[in-house]
N, CA and C of each residue as an Amber inpcrd file, in Angstrom:
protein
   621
   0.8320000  -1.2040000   0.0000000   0.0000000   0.0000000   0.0000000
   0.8630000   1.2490000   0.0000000   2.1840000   1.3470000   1.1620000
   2.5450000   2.3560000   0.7900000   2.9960000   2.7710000  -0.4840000
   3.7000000   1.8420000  -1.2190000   4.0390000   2.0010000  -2.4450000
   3.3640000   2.3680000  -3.4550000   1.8180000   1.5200000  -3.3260000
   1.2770000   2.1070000  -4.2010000   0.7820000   3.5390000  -4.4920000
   0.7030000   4.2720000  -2.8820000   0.6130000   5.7660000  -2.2290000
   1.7200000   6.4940000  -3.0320000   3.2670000   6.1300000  -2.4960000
   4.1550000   6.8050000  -2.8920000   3.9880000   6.9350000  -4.8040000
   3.7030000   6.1970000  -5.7540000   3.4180000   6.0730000  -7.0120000
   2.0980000   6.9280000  -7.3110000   1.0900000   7.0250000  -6.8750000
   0.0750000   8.0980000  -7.3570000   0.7520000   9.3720000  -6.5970000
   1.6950000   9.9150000  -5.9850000   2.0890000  11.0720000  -5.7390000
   2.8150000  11.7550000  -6.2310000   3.7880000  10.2890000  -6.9910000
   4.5530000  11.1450000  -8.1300000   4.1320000  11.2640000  -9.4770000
   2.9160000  10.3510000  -9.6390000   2.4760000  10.5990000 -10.4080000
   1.5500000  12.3090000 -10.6620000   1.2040000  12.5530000  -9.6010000
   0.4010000  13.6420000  -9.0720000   1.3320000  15.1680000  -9.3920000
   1.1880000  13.7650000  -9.2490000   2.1000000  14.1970000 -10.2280000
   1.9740000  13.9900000 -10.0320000   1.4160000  18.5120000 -13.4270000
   1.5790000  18.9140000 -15.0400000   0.8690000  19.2430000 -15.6680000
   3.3430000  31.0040000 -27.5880000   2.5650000  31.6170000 -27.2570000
   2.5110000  32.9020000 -27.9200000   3.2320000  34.7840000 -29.7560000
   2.4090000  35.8400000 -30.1170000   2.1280000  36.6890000 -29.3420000
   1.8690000  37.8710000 -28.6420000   1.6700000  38.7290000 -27.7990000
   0.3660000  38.3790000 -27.2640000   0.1880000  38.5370000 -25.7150000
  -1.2000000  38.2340000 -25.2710000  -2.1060000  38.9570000 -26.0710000
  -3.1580000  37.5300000 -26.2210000  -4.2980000  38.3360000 -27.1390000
  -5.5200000  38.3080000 -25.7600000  -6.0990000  40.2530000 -26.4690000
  -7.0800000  40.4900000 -25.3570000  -8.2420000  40.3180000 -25.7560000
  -8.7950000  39.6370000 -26.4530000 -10.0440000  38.5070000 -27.1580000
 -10.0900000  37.3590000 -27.1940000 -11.4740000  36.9120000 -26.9190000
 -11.2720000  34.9840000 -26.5770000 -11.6320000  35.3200000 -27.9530000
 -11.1800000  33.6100000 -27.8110000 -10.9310000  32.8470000 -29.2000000
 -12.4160000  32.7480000 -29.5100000 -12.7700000  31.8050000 -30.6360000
 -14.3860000  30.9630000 -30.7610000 -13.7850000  29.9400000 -29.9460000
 -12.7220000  29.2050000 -30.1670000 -12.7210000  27.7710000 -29.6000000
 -13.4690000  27.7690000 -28.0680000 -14.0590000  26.5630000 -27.8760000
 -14.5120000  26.3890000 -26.7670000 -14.0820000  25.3440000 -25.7510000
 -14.3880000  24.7670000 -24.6880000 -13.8530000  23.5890000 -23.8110000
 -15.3400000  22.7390000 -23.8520000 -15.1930000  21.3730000 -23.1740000
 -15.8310000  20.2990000 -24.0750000 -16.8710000  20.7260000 -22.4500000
 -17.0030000  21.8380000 -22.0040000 -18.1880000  22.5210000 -21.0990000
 -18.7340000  23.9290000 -21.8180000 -17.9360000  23.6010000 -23.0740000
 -18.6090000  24.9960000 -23.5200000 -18.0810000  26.4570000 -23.2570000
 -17.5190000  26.6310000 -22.5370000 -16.5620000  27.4510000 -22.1250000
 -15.6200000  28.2750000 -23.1110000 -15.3660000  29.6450000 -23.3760000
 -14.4130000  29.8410000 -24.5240000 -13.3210000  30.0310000 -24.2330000
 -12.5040000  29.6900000 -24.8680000 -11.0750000  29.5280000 -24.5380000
 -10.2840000  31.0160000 -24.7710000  -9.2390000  31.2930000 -23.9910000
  -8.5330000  32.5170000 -24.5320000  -7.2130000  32.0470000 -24.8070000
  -6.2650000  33.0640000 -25.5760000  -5.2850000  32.5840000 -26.1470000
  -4.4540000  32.2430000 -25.1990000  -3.4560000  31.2140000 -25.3640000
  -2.5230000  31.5180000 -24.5140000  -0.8890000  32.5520000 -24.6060000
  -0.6850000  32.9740000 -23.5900000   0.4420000  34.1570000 -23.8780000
   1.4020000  33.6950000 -24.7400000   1.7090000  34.5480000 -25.6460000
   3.2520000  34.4160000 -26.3140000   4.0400000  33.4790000 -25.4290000
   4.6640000  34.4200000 -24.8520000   5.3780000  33.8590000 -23.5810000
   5.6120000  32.0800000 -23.1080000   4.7100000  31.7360000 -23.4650000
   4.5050000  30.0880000 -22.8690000   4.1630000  29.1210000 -23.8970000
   3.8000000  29.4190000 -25.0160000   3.6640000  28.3730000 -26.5770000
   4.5130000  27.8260000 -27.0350000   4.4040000  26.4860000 -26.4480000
   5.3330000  25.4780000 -26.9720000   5.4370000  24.7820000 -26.2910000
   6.8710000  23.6670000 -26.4840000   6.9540000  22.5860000 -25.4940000
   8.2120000  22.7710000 -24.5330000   7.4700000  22.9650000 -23.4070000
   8.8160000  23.0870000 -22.3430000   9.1320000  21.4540000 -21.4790000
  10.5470000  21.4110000 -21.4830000  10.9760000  20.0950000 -20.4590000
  11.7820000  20.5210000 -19.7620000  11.5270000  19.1870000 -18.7790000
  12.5810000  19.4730000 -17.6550000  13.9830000  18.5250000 -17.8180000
  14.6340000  18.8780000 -16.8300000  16.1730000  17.7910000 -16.9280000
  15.3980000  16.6480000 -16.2040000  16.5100000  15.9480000 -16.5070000
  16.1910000  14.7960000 -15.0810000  16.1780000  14.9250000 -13.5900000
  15.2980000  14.4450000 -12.8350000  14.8490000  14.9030000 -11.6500000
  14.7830000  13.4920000 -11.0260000  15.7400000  12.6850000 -10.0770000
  15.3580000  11.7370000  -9.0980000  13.8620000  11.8740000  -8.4320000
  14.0710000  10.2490000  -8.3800000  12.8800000   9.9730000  -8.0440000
  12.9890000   8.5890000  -7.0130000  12.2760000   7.9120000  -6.2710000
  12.1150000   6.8410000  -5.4200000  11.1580000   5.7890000  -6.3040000
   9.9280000   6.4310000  -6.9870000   8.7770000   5.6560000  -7.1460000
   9.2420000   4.0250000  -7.5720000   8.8690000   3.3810000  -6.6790000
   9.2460000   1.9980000  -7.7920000  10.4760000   1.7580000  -7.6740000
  10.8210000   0.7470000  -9.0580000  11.7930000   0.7540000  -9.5830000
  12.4490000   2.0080000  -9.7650000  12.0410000   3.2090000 -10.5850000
  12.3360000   4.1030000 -10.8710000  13.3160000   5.2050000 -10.2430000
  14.4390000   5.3410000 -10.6700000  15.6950000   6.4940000 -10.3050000
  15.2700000   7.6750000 -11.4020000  14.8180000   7.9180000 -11.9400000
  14.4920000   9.3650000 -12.5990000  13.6510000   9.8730000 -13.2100000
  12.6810000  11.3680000 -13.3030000  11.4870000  11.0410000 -13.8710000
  12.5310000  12.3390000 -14.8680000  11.3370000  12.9840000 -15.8100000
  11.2720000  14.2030000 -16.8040000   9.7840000  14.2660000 -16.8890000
  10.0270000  16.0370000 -16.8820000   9.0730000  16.3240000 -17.3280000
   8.3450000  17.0090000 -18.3150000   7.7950000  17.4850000 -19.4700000
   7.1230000  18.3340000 -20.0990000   5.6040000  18.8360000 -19.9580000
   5.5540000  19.7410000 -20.6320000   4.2520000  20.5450000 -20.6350000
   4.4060000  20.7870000 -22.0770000   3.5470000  20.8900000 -23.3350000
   2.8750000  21.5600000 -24.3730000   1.6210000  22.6770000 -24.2210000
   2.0130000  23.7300000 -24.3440000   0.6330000  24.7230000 -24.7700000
   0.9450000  24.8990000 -26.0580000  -0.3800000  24.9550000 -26.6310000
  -0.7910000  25.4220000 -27.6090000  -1.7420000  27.0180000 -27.8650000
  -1.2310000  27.2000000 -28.5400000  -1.6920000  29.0980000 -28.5370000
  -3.0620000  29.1920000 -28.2390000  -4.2960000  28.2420000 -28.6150000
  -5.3050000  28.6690000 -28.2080000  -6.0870000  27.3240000 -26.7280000
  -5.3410000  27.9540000 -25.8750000  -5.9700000  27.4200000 -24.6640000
  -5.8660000  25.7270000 -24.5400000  -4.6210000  24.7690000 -25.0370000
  -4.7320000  23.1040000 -24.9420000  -3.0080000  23.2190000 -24.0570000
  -3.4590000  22.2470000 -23.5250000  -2.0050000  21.5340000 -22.9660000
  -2.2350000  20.3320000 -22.8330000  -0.4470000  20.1670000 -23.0730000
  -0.8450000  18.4980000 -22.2800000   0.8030000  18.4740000 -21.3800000
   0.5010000  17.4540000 -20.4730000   1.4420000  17.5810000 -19.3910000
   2.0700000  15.9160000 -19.4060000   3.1170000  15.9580000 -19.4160000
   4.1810000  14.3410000 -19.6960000   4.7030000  13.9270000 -18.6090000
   4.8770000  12.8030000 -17.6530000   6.1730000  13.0080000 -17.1260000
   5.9230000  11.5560000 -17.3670000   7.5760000  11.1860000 -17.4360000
   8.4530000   9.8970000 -17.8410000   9.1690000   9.4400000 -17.1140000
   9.0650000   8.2960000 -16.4480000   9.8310000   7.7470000 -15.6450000
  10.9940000   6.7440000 -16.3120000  12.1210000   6.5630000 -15.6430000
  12.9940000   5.7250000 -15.9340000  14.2690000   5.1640000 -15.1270000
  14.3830000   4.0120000 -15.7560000  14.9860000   3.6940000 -14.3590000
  16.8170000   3.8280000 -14.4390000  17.1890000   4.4520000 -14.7340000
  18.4610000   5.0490000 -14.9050000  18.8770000   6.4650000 -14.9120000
  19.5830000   7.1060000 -13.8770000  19.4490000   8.5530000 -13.5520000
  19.6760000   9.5150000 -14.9310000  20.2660000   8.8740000 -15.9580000
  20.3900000   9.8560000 -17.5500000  19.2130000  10.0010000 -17.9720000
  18.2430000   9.2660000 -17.6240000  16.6160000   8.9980000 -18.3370000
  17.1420000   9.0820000 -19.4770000  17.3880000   7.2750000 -19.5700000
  17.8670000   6.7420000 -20.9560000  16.6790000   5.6140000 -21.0920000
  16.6010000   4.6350000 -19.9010000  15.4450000   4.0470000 -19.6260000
  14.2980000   4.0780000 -19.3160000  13.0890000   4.4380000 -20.6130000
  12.2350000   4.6430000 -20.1860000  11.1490000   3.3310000 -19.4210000
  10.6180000   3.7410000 -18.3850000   9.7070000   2.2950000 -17.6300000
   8.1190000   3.2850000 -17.7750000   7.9200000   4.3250000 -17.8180000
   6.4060000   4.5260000 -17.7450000   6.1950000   5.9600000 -17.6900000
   5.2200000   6.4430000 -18.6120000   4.4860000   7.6020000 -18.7410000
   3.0240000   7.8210000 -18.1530000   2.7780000   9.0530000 -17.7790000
   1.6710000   9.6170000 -17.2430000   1.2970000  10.6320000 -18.0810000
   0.2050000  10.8740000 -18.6070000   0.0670000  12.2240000 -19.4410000
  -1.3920000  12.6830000 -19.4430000  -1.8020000  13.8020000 -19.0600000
  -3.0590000  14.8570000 -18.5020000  -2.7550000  15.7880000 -20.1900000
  -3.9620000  15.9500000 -20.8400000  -4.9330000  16.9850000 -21.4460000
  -5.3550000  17.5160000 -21.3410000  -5.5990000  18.6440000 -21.7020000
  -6.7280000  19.5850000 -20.9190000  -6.8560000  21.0240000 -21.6730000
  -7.1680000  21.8890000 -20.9100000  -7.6320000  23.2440000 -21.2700000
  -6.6430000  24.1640000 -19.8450000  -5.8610000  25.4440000 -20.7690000
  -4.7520000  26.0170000 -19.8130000  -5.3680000  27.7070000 -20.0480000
  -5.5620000  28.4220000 -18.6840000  -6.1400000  29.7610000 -18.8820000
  -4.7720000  30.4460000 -17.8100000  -4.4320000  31.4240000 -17.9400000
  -3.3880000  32.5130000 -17.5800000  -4.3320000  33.3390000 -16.8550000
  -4.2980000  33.8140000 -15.3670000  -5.5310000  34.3760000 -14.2350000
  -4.2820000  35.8050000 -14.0740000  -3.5020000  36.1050000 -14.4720000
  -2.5090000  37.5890000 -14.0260000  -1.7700000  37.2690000 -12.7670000
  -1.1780000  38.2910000 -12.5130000  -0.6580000  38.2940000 -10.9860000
  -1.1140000  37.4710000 -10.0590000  -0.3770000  36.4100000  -9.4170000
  -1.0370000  35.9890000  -7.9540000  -0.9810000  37.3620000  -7.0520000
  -2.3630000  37.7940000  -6.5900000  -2.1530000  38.4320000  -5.3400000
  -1.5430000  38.7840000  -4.1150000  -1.6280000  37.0850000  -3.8480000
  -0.5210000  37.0030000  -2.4450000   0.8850000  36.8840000  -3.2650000
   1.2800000  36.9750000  -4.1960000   2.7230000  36.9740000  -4.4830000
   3.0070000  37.2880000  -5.9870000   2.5870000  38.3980000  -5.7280000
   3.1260000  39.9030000  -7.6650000   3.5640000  39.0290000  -8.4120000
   4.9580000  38.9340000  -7.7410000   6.1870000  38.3970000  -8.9210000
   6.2130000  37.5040000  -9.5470000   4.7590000  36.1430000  -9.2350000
   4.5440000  35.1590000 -10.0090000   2.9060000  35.0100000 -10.6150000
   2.4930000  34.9910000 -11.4550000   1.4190000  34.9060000 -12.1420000
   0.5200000  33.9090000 -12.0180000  -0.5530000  33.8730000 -11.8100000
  -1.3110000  32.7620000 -11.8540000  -2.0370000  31.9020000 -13.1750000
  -1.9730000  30.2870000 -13.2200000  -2.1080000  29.4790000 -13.8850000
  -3.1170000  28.5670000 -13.3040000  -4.1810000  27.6480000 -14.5270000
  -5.0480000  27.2340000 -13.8400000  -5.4230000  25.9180000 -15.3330000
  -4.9860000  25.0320000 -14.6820000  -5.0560000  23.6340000 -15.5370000
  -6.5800000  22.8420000 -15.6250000  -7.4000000  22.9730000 -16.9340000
  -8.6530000  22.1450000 -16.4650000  -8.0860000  20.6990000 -16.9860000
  -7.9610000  19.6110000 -16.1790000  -8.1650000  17.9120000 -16.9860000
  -9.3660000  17.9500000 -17.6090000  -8.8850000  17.2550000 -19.3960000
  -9.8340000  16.7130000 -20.2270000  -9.5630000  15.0830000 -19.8900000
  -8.4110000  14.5630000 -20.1280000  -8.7900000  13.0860000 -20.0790000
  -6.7330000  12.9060000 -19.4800000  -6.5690000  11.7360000 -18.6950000
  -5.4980000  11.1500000 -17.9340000  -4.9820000   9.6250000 -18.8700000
  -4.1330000   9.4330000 -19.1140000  -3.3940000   8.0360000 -19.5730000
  -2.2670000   7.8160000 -18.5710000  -2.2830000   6.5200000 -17.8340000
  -0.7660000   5.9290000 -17.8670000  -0.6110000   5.0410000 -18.7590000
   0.9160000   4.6330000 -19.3150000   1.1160000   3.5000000 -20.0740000
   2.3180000   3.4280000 -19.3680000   2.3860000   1.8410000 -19.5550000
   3.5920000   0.9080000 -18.7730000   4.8160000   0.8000000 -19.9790000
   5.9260000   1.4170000 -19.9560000   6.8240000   1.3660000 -21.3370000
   7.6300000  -0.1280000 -20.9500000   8.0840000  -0.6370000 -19.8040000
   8.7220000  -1.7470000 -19.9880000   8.1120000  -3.1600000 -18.5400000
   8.7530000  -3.7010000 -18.5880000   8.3410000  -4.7170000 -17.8190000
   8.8650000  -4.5280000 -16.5050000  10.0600000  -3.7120000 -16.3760000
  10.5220000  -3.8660000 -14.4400000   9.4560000  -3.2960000 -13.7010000
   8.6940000  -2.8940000 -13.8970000   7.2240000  -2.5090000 -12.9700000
   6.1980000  -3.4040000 -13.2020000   5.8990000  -3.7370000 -13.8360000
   4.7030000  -4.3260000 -14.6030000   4.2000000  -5.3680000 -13.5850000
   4.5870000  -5.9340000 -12.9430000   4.1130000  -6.8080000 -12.1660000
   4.0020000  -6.4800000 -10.8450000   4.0510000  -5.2140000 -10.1470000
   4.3130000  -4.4970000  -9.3590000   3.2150000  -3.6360000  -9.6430000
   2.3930000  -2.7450000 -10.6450000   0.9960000  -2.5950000 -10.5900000
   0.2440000  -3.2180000 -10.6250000   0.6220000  -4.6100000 -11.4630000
  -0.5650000  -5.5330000 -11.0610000  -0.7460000  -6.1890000  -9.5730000
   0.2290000  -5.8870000  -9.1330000   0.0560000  -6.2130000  -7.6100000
  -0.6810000  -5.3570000  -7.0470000  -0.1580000  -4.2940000  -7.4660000
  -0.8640000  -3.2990000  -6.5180000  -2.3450000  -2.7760000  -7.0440000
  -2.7920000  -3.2010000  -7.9780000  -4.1340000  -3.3500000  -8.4670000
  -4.1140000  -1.6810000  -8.9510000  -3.1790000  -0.9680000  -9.2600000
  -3.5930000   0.6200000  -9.6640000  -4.8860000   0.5880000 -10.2280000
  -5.3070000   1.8500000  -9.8280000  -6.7860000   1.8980000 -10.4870000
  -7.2890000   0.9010000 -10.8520000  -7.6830000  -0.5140000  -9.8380000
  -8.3660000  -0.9020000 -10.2610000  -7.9380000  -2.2620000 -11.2410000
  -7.3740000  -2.2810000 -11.7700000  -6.1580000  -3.0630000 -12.6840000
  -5.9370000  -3.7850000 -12.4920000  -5.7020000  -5.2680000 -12.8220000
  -4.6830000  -6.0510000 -12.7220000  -3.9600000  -6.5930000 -14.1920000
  -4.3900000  -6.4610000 -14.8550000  -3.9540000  -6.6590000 -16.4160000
  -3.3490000  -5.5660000 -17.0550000  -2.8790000  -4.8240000 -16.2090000
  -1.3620000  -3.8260000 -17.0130000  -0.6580000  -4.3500000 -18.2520000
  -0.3350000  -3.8500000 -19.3870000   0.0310000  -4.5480000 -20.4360000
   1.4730000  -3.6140000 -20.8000000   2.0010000  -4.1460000 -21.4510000
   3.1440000  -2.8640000 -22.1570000   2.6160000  -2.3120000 -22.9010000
   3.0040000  -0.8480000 -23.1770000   2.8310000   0.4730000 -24.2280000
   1.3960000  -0.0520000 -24.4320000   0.3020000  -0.4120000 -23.4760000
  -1.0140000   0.3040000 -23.6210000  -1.7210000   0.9110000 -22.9380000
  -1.9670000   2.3230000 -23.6940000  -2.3780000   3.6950000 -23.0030000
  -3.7280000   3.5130000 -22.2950000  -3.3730000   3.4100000 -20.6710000
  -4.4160000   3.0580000 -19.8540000  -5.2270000   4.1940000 -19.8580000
  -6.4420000   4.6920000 -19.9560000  -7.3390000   5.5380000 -19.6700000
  -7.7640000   5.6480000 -18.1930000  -7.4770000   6.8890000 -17.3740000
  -7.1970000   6.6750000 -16.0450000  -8.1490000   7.7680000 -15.6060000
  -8.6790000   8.6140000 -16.3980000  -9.5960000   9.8080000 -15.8970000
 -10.7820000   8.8560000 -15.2690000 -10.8380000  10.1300000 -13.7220000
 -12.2890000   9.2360000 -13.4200000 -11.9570000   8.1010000 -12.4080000
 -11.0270000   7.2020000 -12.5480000 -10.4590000   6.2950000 -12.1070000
  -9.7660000   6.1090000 -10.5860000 -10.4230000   5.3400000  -9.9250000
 -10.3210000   5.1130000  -8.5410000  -9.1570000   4.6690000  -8.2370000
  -8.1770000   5.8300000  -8.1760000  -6.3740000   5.0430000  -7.6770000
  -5.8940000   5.1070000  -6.3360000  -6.5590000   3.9060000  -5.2820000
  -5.7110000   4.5110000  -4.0780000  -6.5850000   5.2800000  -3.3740000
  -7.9680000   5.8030000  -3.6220000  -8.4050000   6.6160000  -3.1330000
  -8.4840000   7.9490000  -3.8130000  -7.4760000   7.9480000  -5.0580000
  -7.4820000   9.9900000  -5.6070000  -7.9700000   9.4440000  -6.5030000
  -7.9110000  10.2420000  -7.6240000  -8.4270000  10.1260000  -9.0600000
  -7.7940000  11.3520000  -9.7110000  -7.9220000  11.4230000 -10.8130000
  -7.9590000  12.5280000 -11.8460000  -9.0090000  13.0230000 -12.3670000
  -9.8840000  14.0300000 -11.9560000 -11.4870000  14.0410000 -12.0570000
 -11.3180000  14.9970000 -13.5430000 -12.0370000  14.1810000 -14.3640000
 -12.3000000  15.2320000 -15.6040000 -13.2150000  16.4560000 -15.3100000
 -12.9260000  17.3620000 -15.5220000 -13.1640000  18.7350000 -15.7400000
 -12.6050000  19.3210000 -14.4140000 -11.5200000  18.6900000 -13.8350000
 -11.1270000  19.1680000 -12.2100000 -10.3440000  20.4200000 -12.6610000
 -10.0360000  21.3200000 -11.8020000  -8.7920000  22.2460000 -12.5600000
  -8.1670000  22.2270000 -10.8150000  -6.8970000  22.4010000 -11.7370000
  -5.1300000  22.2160000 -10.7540000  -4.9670000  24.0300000 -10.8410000
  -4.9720000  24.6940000  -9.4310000  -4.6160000  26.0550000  -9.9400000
  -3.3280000  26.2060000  -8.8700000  -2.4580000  26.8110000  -9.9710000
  -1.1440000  26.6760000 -10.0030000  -0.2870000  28.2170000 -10.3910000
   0.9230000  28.5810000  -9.8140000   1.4620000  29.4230000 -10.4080000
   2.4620000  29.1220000 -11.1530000   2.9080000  30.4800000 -11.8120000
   4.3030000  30.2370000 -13.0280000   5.3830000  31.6900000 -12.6220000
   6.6910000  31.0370000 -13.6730000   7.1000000  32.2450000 -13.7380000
   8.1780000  32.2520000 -14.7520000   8.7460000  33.0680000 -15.8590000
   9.3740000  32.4750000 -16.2550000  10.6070000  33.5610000 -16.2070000
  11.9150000  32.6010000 -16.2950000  12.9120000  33.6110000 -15.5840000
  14.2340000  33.1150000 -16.0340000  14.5200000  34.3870000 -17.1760000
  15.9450000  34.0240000 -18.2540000  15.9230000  32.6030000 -18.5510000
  14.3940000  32.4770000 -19.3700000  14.2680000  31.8670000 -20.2290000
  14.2020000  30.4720000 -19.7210000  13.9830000  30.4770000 -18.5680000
  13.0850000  29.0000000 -18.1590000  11.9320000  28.9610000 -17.4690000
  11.2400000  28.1130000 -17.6550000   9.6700000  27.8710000 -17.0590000
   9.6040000  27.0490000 -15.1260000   9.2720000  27.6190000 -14.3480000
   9.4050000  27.7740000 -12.5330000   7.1320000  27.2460000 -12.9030000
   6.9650000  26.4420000 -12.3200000   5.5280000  26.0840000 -11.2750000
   5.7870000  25.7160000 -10.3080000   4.4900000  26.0510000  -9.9250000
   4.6540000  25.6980000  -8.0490000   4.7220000  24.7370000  -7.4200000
   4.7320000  24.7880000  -6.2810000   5.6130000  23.3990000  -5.5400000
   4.8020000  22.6420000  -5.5990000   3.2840000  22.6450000  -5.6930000
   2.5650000  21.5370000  -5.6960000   1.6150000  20.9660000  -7.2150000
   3.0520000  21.1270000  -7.7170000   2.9810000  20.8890000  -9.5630000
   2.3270000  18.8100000  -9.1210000   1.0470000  18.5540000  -9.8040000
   0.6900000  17.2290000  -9.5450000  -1.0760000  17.6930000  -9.4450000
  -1.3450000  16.3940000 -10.4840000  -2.4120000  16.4060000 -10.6210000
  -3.6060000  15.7900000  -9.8270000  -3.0340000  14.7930000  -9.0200000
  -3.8590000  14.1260000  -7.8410000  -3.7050000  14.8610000  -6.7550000
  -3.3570000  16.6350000  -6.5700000  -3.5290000  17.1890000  -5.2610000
  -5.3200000  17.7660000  -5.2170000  -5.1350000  18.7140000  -4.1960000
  -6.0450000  19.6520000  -4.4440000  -6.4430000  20.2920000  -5.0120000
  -7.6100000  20.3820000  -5.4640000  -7.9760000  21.6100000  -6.3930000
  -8.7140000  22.5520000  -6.0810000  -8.1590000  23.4510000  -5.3640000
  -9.3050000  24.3400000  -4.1250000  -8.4190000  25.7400000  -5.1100000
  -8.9980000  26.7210000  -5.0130000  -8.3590000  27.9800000  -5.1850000
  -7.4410000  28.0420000  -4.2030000  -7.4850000  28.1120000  -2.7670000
  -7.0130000  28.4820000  -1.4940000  -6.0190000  27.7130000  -1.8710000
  -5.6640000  26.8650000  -2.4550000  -4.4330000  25.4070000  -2.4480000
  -3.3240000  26.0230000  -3.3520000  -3.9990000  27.1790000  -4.4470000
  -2.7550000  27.8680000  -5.3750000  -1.4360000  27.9030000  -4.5920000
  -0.2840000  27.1880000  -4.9520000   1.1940000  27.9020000  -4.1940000
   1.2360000  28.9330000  -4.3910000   2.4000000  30.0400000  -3.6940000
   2.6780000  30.9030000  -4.1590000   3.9080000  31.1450000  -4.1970000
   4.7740000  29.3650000  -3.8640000   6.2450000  29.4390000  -3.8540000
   6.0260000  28.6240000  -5.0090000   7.2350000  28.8340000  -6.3130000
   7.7070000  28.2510000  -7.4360000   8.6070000  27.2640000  -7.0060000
   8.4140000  25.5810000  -7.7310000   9.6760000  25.1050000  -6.9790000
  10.9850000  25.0910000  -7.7920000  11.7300000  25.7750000  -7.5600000
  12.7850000  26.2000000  -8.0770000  13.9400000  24.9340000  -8.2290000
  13.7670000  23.3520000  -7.8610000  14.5610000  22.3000000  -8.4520000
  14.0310000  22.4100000  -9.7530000  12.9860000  22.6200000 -10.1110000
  12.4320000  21.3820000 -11.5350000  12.1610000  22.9770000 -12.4080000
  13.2240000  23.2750000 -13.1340000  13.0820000  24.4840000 -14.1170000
  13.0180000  23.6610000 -15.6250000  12.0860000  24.1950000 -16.5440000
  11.9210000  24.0380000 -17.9730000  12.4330000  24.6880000 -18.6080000
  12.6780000  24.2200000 -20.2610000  13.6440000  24.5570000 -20.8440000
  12.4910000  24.3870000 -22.2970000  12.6540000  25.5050000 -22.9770000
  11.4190000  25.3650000 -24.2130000  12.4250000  24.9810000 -25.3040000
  12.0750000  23.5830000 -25.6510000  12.7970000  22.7930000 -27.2250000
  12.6240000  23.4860000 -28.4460000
């Protein structure tokens, strides 16, 4: 059990001049999307970042925005600190809106992630028998490289609730991308829960 705890936590872990007109596009609530800033369009990653989960000695991470309001959020586990070995991906979709200044803290801006839909997929076998133990979401037939559909999904007690939103800050600073310390999609999703400290190990780098 603990293990399987410690694994949905790391799993929980994840732009043109601002335009001041929403788009037409909408969110699958109907909702219209606004652009996203210059500033943040594209795909940012991280280095390698240790990790405990599992087998696993190292994750990475990315984020994709797309100019009109989509992201999607990656992280890759592997079990060799170069993250040469990949063992398993997690990846969140969704809809990404830019809220201005955090209040309680100017100097970093506020960000606010809605989940459209959650996948894990198992890339190799040194885990594989180790979720099926642990019944993740539900599971016992984990397969290789097939993209589990996990939104919704009872892991442990959390889930990834479709249409949940993760509100989060940013910042970006000589040209790398800073979110807040409680970057992870199985936390809270309360307004009050926004960080307003950036965690300054895990900086992005736009490819």
């Amino acid at each position: 059990m603990a293990r399987s705890i410690q694994f949905l936590a790391a799993l929980a872990l994840p732009l043109a001049a601002m335009a001041c007109k929403k788009d037409e596009k909408t969110s699958e609530t109907g909702k219209k999307l606004e652009s996203t800033p210059a500033e943040l369009r594209g795909t940012w990653q991280s280095a390698c970042v240790p990790t405990t989960t599992l087998s696993m000695v190292a994750t990475q991470r990315e984020y994709v925005f797309n100019a009109i309001g989509d992201f999607d959020r990656i992280e890759r586990y592997f079990s060799d600190v170069h993250c040469q070995n990949l063992v398993a991906a997690y990846k969140v979709v969704g809809t990404v809106e830019t809220k201005g200044s955090n209040p309680d803290k100017p100097d970093v801006d506020m960000i606010n992630f809605t989940v459209n839909e959650a996948y894990i997929t198992v890339k190799s076998d040194i885990i594989l028998n180790d979720l099926n133990t642990m019944k993740l979401c539900g599971k016992t037939d984990w397969k290789i490289n097939e993209d589990v559909h996990v939104t919704n999904a009872e892991c442990e007690g959390s889930k990834v609730q479709k249409g949940g939103v993760q509100f989060d800050s940013y910042d970006i600073r000589s040209g790398q991308l800073y979110l807040g310390q409680k970057l992870m999609f199985l936390a809270k999703d309360n307004a009050s829960d926004r960080p307003t400290e950036l965690d300054a190990k895990v900086a992005f780098v736009k490819k």
